[in-house]
C-alpha positions as CSV (number, residue, x, y, z in Angstrom):
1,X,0.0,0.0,0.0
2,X,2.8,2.2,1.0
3,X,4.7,1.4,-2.8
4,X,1.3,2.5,-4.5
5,X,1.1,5.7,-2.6
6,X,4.6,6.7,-3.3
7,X,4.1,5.9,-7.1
8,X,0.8,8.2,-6.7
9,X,2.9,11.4,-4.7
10,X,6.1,10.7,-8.0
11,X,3.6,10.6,-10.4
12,X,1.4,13.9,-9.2
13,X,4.5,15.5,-8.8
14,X,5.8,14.8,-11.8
15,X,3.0,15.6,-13.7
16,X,2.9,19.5,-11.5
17,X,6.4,20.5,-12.8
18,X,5.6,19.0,-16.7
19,X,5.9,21.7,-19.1
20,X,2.7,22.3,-21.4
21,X,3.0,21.4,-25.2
22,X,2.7,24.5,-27.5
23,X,-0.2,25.9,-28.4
24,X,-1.1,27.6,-31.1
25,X,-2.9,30.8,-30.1
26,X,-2.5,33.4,-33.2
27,X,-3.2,32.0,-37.4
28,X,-3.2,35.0,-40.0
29,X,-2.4,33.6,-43.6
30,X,0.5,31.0,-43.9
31,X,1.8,32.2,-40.7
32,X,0.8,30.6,-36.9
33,X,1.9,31.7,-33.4
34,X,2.4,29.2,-30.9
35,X,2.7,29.8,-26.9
36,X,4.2,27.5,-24.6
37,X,5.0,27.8,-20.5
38,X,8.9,26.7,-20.0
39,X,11.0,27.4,-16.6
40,X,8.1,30.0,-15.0
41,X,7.8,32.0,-18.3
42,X,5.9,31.7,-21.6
43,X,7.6,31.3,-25.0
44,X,6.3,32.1,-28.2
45,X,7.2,30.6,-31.7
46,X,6.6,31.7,-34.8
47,X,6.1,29.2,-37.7
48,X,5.3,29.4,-41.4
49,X,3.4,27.2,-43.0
50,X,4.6,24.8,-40.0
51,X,8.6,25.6,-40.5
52,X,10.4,27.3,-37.6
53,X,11.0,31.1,-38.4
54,X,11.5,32.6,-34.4
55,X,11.4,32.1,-30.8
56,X,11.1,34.8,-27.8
57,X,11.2,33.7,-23.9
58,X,10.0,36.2,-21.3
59,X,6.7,36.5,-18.6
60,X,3.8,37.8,-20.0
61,X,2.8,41.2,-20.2
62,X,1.0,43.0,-17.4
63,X,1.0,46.5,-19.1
64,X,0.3,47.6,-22.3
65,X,3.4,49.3,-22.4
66,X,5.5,45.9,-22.2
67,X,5.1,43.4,-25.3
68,X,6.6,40.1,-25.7
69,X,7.8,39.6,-29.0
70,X,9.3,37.4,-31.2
71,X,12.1,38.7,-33.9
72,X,12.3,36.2,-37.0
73,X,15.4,34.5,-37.4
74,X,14.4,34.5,-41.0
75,X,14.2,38.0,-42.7
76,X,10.6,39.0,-42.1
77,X,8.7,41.6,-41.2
78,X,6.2,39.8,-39.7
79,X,4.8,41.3,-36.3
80,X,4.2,38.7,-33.6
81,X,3.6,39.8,-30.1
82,X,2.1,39.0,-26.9
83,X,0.1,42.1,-25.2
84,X,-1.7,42.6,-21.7
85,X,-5.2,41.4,-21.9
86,X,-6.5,44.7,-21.8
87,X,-5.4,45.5,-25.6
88,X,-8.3,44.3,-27.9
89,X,-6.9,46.2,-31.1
90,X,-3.7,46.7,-32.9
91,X,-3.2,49.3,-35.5
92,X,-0.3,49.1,-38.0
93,X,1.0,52.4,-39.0
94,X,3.5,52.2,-42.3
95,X,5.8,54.3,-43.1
96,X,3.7,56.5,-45.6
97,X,1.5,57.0,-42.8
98,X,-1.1,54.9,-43.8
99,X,-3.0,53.0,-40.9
100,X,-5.2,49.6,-41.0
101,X,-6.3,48.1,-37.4
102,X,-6.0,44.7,-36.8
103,X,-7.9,42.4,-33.7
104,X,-5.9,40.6,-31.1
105,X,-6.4,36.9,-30.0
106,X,-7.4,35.4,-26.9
107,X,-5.8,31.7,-25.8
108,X,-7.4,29.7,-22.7
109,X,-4.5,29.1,-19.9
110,X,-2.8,32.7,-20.9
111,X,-3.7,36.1,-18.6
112,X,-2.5,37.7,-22.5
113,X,-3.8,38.5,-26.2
114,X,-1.8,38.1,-28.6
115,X,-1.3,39.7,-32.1
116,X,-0.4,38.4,-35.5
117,X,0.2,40.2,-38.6
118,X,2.3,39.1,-41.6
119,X,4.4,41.3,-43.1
120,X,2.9,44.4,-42.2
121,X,6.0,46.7,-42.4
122,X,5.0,48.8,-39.4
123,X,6.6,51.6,-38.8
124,X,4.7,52.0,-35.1
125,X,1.8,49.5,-33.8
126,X,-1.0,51.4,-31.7
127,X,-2.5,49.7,-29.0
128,X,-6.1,50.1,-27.8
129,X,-8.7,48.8,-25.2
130,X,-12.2,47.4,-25.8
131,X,-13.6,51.0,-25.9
132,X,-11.1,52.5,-28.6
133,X,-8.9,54.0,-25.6
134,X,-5.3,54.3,-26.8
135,X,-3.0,52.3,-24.3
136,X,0.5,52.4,-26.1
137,X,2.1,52.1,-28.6
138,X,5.2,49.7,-29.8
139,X,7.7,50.1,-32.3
140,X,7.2,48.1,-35.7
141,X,9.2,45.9,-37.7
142,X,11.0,47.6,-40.3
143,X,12.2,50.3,-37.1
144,X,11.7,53.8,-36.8
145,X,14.7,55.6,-36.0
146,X,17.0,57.6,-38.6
147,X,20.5,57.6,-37.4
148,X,22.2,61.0,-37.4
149,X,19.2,62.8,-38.4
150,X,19.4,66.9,-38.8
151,X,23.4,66.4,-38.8
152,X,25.1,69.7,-37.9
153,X,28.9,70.1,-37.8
154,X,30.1,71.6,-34.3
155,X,33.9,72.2,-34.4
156,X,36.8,69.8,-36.1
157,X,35.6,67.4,-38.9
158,X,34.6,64.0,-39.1
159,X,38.2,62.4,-38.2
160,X,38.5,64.7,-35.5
161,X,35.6,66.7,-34.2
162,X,32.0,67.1,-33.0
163,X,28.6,66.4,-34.4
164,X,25.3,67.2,-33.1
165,X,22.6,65.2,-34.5
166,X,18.6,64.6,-33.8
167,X,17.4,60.8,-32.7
168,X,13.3,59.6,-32.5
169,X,12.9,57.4,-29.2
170,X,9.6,56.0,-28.3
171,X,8.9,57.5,-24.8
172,X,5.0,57.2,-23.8
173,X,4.1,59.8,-20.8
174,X,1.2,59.8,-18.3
175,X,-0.4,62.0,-20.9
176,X,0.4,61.0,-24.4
177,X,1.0,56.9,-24.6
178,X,2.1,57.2,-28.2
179,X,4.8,60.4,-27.8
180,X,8.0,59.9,-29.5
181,X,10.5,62.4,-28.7
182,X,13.1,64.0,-30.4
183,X,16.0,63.8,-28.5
184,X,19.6,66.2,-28.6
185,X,22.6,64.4,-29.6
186,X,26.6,64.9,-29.9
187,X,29.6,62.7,-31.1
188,X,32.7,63.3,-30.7
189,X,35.7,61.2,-32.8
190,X,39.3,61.4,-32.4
191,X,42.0,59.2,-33.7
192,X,41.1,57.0,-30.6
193,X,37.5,56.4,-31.5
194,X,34.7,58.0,-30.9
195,X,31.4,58.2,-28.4
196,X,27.9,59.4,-28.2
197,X,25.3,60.8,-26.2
198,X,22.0,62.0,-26.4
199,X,19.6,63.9,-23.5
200,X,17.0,61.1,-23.1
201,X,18.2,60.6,-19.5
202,X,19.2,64.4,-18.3
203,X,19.5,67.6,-19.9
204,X,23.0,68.6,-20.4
205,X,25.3,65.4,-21.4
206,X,29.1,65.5,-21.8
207,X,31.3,63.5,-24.2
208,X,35.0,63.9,-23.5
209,X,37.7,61.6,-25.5
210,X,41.2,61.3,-25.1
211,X,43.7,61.0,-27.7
212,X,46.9,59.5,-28.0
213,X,48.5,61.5,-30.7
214,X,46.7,64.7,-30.6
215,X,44.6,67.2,-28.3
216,X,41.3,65.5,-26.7
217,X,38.2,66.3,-27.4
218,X,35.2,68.0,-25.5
219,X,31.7,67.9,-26.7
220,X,27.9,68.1,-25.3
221,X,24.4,69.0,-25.6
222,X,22.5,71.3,-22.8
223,X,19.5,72.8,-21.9
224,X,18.6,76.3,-23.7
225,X,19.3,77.6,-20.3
226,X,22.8,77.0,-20.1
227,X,25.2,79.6,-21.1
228,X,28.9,77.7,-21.3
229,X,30.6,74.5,-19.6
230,X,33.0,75.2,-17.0
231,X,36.1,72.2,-17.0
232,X,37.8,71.9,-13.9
233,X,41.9,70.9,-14.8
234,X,44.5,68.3,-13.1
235,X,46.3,71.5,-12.1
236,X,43.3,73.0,-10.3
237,X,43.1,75.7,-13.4
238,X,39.2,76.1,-14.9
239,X,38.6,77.3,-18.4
240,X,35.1,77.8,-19.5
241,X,33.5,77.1,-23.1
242,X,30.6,78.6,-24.9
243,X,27.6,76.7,-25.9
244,X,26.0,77.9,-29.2
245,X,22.6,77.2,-30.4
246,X,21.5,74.2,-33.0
247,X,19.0,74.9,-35.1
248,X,15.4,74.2,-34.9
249,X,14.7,71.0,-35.2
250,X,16.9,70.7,-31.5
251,X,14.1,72.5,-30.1
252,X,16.0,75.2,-28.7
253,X,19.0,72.5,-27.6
254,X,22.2,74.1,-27.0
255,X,25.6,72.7,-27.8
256,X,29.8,72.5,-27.3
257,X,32.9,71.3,-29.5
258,X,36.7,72.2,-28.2
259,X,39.8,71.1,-27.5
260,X,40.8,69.8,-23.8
261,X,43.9,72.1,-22.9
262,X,47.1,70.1,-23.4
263,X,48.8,68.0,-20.6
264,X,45.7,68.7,-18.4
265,X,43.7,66.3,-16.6
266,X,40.1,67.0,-16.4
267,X,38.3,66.5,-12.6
268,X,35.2,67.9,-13.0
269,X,32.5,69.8,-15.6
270,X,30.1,72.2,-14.7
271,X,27.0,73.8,-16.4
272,X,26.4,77.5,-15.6
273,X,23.8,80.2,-16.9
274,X,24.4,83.6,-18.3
275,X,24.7,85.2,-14.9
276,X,27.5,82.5,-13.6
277,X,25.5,80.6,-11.7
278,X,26.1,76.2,-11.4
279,X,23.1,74.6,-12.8
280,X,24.6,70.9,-13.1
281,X,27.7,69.3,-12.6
282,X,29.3,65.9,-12.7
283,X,32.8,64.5,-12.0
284,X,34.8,63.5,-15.0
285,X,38.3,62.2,-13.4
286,X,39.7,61.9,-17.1
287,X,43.8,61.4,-17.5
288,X,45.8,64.2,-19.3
289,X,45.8,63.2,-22.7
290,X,48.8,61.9,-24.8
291,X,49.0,58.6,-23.2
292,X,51.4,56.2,-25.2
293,X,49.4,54.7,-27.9
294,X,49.0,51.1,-28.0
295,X,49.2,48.6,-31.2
296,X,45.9,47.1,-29.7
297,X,43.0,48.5,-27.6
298,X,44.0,48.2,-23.9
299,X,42.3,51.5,-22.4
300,X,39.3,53.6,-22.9
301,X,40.5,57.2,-21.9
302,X,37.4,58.4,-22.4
303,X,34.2,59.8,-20.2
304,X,30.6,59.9,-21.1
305,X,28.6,61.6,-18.3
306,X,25.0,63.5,-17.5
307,X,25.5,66.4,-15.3
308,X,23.4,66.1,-12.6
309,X,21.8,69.7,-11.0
310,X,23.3,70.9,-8.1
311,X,19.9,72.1,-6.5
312,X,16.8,70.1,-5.4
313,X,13.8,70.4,-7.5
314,X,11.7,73.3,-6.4
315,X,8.7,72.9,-4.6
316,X,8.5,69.6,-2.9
317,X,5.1,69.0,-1.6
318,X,4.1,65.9,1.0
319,X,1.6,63.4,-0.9
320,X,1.1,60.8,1.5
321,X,2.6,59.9,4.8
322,X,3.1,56.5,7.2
323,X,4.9,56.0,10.2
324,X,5.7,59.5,10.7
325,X,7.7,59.7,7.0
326,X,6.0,61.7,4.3
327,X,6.5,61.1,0.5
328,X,7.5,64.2,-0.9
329,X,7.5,64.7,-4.6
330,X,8.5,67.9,-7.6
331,X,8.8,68.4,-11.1
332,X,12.2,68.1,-12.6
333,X,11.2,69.9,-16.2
334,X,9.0,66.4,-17.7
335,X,10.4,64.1,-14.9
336,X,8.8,63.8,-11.5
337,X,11.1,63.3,-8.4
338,X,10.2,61.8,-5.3
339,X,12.0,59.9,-2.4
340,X,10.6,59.8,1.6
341,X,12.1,62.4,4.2
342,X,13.8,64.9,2.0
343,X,14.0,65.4,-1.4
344,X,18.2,65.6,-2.7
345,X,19.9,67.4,-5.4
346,X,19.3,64.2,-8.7
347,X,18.6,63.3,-11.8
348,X,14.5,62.4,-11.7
349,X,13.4,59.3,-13.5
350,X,9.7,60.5,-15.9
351,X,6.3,60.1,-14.5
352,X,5.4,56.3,-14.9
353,X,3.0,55.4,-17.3
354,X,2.2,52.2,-16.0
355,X,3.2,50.2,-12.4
356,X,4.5,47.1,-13.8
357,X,7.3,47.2,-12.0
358,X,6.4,49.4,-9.7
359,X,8.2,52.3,-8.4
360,X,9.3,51.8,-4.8
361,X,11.3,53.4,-1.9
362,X,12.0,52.5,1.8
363,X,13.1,54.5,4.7
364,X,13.4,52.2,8.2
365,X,9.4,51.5,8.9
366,X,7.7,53.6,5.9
367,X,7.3,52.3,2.1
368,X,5.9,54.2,-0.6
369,X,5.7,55.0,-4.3
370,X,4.6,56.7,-7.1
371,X,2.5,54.7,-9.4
372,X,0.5,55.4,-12.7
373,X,-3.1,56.4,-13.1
374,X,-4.8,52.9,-12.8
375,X,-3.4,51.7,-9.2
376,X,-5.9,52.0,-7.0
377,X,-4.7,49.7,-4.1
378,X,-1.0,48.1,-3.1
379,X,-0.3,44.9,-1.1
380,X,3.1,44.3,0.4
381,X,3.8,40.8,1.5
382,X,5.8,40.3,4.3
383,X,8.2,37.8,4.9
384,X,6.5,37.4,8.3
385,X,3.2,38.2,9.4
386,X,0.2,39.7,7.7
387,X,0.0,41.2,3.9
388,X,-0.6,45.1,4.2
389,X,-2.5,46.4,1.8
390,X,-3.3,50.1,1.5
391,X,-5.2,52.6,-0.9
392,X,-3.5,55.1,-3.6
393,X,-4.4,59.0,-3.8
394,X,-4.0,61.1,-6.2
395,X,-2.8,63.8,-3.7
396,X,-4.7,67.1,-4.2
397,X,-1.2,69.1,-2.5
398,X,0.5,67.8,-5.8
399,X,-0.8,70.9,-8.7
400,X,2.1,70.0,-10.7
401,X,2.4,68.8,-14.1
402,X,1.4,65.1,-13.8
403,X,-1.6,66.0,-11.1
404,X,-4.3,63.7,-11.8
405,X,-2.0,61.3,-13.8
406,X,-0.2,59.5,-11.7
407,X,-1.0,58.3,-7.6
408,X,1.0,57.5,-4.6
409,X,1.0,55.4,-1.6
410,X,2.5,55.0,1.8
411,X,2.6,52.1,4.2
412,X,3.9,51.6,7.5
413,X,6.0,48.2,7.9
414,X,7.9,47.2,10.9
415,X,11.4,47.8,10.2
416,X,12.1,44.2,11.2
417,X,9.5,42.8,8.4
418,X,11.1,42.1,4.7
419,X,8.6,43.3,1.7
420,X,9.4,40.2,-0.4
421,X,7.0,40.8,-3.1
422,X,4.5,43.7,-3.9
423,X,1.1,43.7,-5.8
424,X,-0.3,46.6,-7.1
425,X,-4.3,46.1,-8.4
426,X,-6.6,48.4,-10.2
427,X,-10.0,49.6,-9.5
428,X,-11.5,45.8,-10.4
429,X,-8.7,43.8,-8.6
430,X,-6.9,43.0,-11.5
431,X,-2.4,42.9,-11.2
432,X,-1.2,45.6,-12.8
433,X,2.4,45.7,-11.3
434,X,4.2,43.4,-9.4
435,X,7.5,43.1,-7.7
436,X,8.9,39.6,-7.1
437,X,11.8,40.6,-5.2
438,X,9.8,43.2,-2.9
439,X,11.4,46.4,-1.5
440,X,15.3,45.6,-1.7
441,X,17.1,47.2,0.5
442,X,20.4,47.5,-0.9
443,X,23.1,47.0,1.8
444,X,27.2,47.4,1.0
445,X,29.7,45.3,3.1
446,X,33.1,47.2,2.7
447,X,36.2,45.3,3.7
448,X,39.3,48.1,3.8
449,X,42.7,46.2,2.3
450,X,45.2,49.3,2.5
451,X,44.8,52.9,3.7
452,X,47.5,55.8,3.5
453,X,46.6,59.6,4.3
454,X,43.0,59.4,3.6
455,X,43.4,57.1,0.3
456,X,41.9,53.7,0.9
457,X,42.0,50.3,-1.3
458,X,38.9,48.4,-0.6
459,X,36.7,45.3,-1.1
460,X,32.7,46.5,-1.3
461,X,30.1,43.8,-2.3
462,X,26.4,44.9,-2.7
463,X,23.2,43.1,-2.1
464,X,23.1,40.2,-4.5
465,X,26.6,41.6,-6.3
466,X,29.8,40.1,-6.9
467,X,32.5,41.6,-4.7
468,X,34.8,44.7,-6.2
469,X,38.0,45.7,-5.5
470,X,38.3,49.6,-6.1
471,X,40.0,52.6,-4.4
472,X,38.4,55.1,-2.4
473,X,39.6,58.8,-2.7
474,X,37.6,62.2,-1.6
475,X,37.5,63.4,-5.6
476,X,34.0,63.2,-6.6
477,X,34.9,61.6,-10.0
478,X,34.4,57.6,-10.5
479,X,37.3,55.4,-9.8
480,X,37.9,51.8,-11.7
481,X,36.6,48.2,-10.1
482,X,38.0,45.3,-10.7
483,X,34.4,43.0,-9.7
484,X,34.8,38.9,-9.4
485,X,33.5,36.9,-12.6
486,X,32.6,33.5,-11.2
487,X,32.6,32.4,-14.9
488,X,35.7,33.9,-16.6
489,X,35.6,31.7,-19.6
490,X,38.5,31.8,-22.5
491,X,38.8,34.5,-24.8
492,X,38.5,33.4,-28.4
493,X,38.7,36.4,-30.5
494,X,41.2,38.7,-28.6
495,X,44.7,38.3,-27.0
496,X,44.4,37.2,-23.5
497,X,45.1,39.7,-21.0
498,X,46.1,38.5,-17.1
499,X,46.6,41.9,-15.7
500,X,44.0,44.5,-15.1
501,X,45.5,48.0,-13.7
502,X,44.3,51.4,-12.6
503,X,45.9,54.3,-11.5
504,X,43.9,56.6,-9.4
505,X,45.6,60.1,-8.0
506,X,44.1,61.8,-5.9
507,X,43.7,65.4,-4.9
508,X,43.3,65.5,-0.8
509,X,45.8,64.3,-0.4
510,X,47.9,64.7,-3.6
511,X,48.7,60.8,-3.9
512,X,48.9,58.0,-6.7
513,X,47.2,54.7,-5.8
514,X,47.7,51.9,-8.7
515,X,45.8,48.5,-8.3
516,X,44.5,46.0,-10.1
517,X,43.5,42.3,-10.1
518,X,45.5,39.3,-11.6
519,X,45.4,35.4,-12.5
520,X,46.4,33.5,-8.8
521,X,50.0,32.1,-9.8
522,X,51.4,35.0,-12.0
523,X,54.3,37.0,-11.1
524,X,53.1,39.9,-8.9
525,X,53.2,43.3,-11.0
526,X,54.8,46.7,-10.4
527,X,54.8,50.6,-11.2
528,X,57.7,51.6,-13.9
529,X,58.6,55.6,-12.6
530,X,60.0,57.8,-15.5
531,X,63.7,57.6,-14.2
532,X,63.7,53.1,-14.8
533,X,62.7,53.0,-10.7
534,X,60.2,50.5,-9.9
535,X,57.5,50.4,-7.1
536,X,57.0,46.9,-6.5
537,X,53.4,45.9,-5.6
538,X,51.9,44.2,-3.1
539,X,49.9,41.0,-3.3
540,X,46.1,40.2,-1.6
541,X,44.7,36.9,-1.9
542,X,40.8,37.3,-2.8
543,X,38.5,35.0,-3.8
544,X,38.4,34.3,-7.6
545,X,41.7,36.8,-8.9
546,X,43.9,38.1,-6.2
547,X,44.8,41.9,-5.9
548,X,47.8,43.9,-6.1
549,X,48.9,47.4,-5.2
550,X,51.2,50.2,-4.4
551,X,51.1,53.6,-3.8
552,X,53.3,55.3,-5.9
553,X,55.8,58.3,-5.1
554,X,55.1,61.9,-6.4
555,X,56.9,61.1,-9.9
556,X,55.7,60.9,-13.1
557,X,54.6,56.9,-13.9
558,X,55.9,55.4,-16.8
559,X,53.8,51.7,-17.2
560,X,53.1,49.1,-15.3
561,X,55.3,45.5,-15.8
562,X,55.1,42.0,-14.5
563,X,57.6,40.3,-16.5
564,X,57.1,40.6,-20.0
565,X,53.5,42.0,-19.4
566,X,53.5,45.2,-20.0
567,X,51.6,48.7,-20.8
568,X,53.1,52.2,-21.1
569,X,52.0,55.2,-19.7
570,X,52.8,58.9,-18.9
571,X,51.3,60.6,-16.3
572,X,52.8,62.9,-14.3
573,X,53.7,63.6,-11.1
574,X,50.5,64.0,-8.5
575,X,51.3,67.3,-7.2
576,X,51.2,68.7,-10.9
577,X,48.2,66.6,-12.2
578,X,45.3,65.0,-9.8
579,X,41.8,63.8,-9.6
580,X,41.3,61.4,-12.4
581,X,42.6,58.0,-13.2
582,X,43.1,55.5,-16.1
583,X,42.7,51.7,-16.5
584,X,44.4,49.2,-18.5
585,X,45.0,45.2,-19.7
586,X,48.6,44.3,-19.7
C-alpha cells in the first residue's frame, strides 16, 4: 500500500512540474503563433506554414506598455507579439502614414492577447482597449529611427571633431502613450574612436575623448538655459567654453565642440547660466591626454557623463505619509522626483505610465511610491506576518504637471519585516504591477585592504553583487573596479590579458594609488617611474583573482610590468596633475 502511494505522490508530482505542449494561439495567412510555458515563463514561436522562423522567452505582459515579441530569425517583417489582456486592437502604421487596425487573439490558460500580422511593415503598432482607448504604442518591424538625423557640424571634422545630430525614441508619458521624442545628440571622434550621447536621461550630457596622438576632445548637448561649460583641470586651473545654439529641429538645444587644454587632466564639468550661476555638474576624473598609444585597444581614456543639478527640485510638496515619514515629490522639467524624508539634489526618472514594476522606496518603517493612473490599491507581502494592503491618492497638495496622472501610496512596515513581493491592483482587482523581489534594500559590506593619508583600497560587495576591489579617494569623479566573474571563460577572439591596472591620483591628499587584479599564480606586477625606478606591488589573496597594489611616489609613472606583461604610460607627477585615473589590460 505504501509502494502505490509513493508511485501516486512521484507521479502527481511529476505531472505539476511537466511543461505544457505549445499551443497555437495566433493564425493569419501562412503564418501561426504558438505559446508555450517553460521554466516560469511563456515562449512564443513563430512558424510558417509549420517551419520554424523565431522564438522569444519572457513572462507575459502586465502593461500595455510591455510586449513580448518574437524577432524572425528569418528575414521577415512579420509582427508577432504578446500584449496585456486589456489590448483588444492593434493598428499598424507604415511608413507613408497609412493606418489599417487589426484584432488581437485570446488563448485559454494565458492572462494575454496576442497579435499576428504578416508582413505588415510597421513603422509603429498602436494599441487600444475594448472601448477604442489608446494604451501604447510599440515600435514596428522595419524600425523607426533615422540615425544622425538633422546632422550639424560643431567644431573639427569627421576624423576629429564634434557632431550634433537629432534621434526619434519612443517615450510614452502619463499623458500621451504614443509620444516619440526628439532627442539632442553629440559625437565626438578622435583618432582614438569615438562616443555618443544623447539627453534622453538628463538635460545637459558630456562626451570627452582622449587621444593618444593629438589634443582631446570635449563635446555636449545642454538645456537652452545653459550659457557655457565650466572644466575643472588636473592642475586646479578652470577654463570655461561657450555653448551655441542648434538649429530648430533641437528645439532650442544648445551645444559645445573644443579642445581639452594640453597635458591637463580633467576633474570635473560644470554647467552655468548667463549670470555664472552652477546649474549641473558631474565629476569627470579623465587622465591628461597623450597617453602612449598602444598597437591594440588596452584603455578607454574616455568619459561619457550627464551632469546632474546641483539644487533640489523646487517645490516639494508631501503626498502621503506613514509611520511619521511623508512622500515628498517635484517636477524636474518632464520628470517627476520623489523619495521619503527629504528630497536631494538628482537626476528624476519620468512620470510612470504604468506600475509594472512598480516604483518603490523604503526608509526604516515607511514604504511608498509613485505609481501610474490605474493603481488604486498596493499589497506588500511580508516575509512574516500579515499582507498590508493600502489605498493610492492622487494627492490634491500635488498641482504640478502630472496632477491627476499619476497616484501615490505610503505604508507603514515594521522595520524588522522584509517586503518580499509587492502587488499593485486596479479599481476591479486585476495585477497591474508586481515586484517579485519586494522592496530591496540594498546593503554594502566594505572590507578596507590598504589605507595611507586618507586614500583607501577596498573590497565592497552589494546586495546580491559580486565583490569589487576599487579605491576610495575624496575626488567626486568615479574610480575603476575590478568586480569577481565566477565564470571567466577563455577569450576566443582577442589576445588574453592577465593583468588588469588602474591608476587613481588623488587630490586631498595629492597621492597616486595603482591596483588591479590578476590570475592567482602570476608574477606579482609593479609601477615603472620615468627615471627606470620601480614600485613593487603588493599582493592580496581574494576569492576568484587576487589583488595587487602600491602607492606610488610623487613622480611621473611610466607603465606598469610583470615580466614581459606590460603597458606604457605617462602621467605625471600627482602634485602637478590630480583627480582622475586611467585603467588598462597588460
Amino acid at each position: 500500500m505504501l509502494r502505490v502511494l509513493l508511485v501516486v505522490i512521484l507521479v502527481g508530482a511529476l505531472c505539476g512540474t511537466a511543461q505544457a505542449a505549445p499551443r497555437t494561439v495566433a493564425r493569419s495567412g501562412e503564418f501561426s503563433l504558438q505559446a508555450e510555458r517553460k521554466d516560469g515563463q511563456v515562449c512564443l514561436t513563430l512558424r510558417r506554414e509549420r517551419r520554424y522562423q523565431g522564438q522569444e522567452c519572457g513572462p507575459l505582459p502586465r502593461s500595455p506598455h510591455h510586449t513580448l515579441s518574437v524577432f524572425p530569425d528569418i528575414p521577415s517583417n512579420t509582427y508577432a507579439v504578446a500584449v496585456a489582456p486589456t489590448v483588444r486592437r492593434a493598428e499598424v502604421e507604415d511608413a507613408k502614414g497609412r493606418r489599417t487596425m487589426h484584432r488581437t487573439f485570446s488563448a485559454r490558460g494565458f492572462a494575454a492577447r496576442f497579435v499576428l500580422i504578416p508582413r505588415p511593415a510597421a513603422l509603429f503598432v498602436r494599441l487600444y482597449g475594448a472601448d477604442g482607448t489608446l494604451l501604447s504604442m510599440d515600435a514596428g518591424t522595419i524600425g523607426y529611427i533615422e540615425w544622425h538625423t538633422d546632422s550639424v557640424p560643431v567644431f573639427g571634422d569627421r576624423m576629429a571633431g564634434v557632431t550634433a545630430y537629432t534621434e526619434l525614441r519612443l517615450q510614452p508619458s502619463p499623458d500621451q502613450a504614443d509620444r516619440v521624442r526628439t532627442l539632442a545628440c553629440v559625437d565626438v571622434v578622435s583618432s582614438s574612436g569615438g562616443s555618443g550621447m544623447c539627453d534622453d536621461d538628463s538635460e545637459d550630457a558630456l562626451v570627452i575623448m582622449g587621444s593618444c596622438d593629438g589634443p582631446g576632445l570635449v563635446g555636449g548637448v545642454f538645456s537652452p538655459a545653459v550659457a557655457g561649460v565650466r572644466l575643472e583641470l588636473g592642475s586646479g586651473a578652470t577654463v570655461q567654453l561657450p555653448v551655441s545654439e542648434l538649429p530648430a529641429p533641437f528645439g532650442g538645444r544648445r551645444t559645445l565642440g573644443a579642445n581639452v587644454p594640453a597635458g591637463e587632466a580633467v576633474r570635473a564639468a560644470t554647467a552655468v547660466d548667463a549670470a555664472g550661476r552652477e546649474l549641473s555638474r558631474v565629476g569627470v576624473g579623465l587622465a591628461p591626454g597623450g597617453q602612449p598609444c598602444a598597437g591594440e585597444d588596452r584603455g578607454d581614456d574616455r568619459f561619457m557623463g550627464r551632469l546632474v543639478p546641483v539644487a533640489p527640485a523646487p517645490g516639494a510638496v508631501a503626498v502621503a505619509e506613514a509611520a511619521g515619514v511623508p512622500l515628498l515629490v517635484a517636477d524636474q522639467g518632464e520628470t517627476l522626483c520623489a523619495e521619503l524624508g527629504q528630497l536631494p539634489a538628482q537626476l528624476c526618472p519620468p512620470a510612470p505610465v504604468d506600475s509594472d514594476p512598480p516604483r518603490l522606496l523604503r526608509q526604516g518603517g515607511t514604504v511608498a511610491g509613485v505609481l501610474s493612473v490605474d493603481a488604486a490599491r498596493v499589497t506588500l507581502e511580508l516575509d512574516r506576518g500579515r499582507d498590508v494592503t493600502v489605498p493610492t491618492t492622487d494627492a490634491p497638495a500635488y498641482t504640478g504637471r502630472w496632477h491627476g496622472k499619476v497616484r501615490f501610496f505610503a505604508a507603514a512596515v515594521a522595520a524588522s519585516r522584509k517586503v518580499v513581493r509587492v502587488v499593485v491592483r486596479d479599481a476591479s482587482g486585476r495585477a497591474i504591477g508586481i515586484a517579485d523581489r519586494g522592496v530591496v534594500a540594498p546593503r554594502v559590506n566594505r572590507r578596507v585592504l590598504a589605507e595611507q593619508a586618507g586614500v583607501r583600497l577596498q573590497v565592497a560587495r552589494q546586495t546580491g553583487e559580486q565583490p569589487c576591489l576599487e579605491a576610495v579617494v575624496a575626488d567626486p569623479a568615479p574610480v575603476p573596479r575590478f568586480c569577481t566573474d565566477p565564470d571567466p571563460g577563455v577569450p576566443i577572439d582577442g589576445p588574453m590579458r592577465q593583468y588588469g591596472g588602474a591608476v587613481v591620483v588623488s587630490c586631498t591628499p595629492r597621492l597616486a594609488l595603482a591596483y588591479g587584479r590578476f590570475t592567482d599564480g602570476l608574477k606579482t606586477p609593479s609601477v615603472v617611474l620615468v627615471d627606470g625606478r620601480e614600485v613593487k606591488a603588493r599582493r592580496i589573496a581574494l576569492d576568484g583573482e587576487d589583488a595587487w597594489y602600491a602607492f606610488v611616489p610623487d613622480a611621473v609613472i611610466a607603465g606598469l610590468r610583470a615580466g614581459e606583461d606590460r603597458v606604457a604610460l605617462n602621467l605625471p607627477p600627482a602634485s602637478a596633475q590630480c583627480g582622475y585615473s586611467v585603467s588598462r589590460a597588460f
